[in-house]
N, C-alpha and C positions, 0 to 999 in steps of 0.2 A: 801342429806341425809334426810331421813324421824324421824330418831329417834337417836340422839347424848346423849349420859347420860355417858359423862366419871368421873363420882364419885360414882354413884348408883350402889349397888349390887346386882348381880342377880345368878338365879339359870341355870347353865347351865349341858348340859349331857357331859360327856368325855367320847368318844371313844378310846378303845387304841385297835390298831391292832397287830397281832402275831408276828413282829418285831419291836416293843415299840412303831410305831409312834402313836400319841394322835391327836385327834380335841377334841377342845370345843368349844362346839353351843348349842343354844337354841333348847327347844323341838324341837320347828315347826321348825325349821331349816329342807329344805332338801335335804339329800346323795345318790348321784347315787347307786345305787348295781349294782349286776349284773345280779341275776336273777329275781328282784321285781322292779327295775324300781327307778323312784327317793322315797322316802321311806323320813319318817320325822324323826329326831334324837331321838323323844319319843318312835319310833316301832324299832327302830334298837336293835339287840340283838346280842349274841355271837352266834361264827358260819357262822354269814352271812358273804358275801364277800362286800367289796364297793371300791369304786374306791378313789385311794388317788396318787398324783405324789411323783417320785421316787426323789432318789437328781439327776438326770441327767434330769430332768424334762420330764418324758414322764410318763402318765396315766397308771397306773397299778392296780391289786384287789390283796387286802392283806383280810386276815379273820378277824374278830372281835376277840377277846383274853376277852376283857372285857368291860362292860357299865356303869358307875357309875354318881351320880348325885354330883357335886361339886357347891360352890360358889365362883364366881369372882366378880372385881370391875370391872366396864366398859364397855360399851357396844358402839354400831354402826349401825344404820341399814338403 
């Protein structure tokens, strides 16, 4: 692990896609799409499509619904 901070709070982006699923990650965190490639979670916006797994675990592209800036505890990197 390069960077352990499980107390410290940080600012992270939540994606939520057009049937509710959410990531939250950092900016520079980056999301496959499908038509721009891998893409950092700060350019990501509603509308695009990106790749997220289904519950049956296989790689699918859901749309963006919505991109919002939240704060969590904890991080990993």
């Amino acid at each position: 692990m390069l960077d352990f901070q499980p107390q410290r709070f940080a600012l992270f982006k939540q994606v939520t896609t057009h049937t509710g699923r959410q990531l939250s990650l950092t900016s520079a965190h980056l999301i496959p799409t499908d038509k721009h490639g891998y893409v950092m979670a700060k350019n990501i916006h509603t509308g695009m499509n990106v790749y997220v797994m289904n519950d049956d675990g296989i790689l699918i592209t859901e749309t963006v619904s919505n991109v919002s800036d939240v704060v969590k505890q904890g991080y990993v990197a």
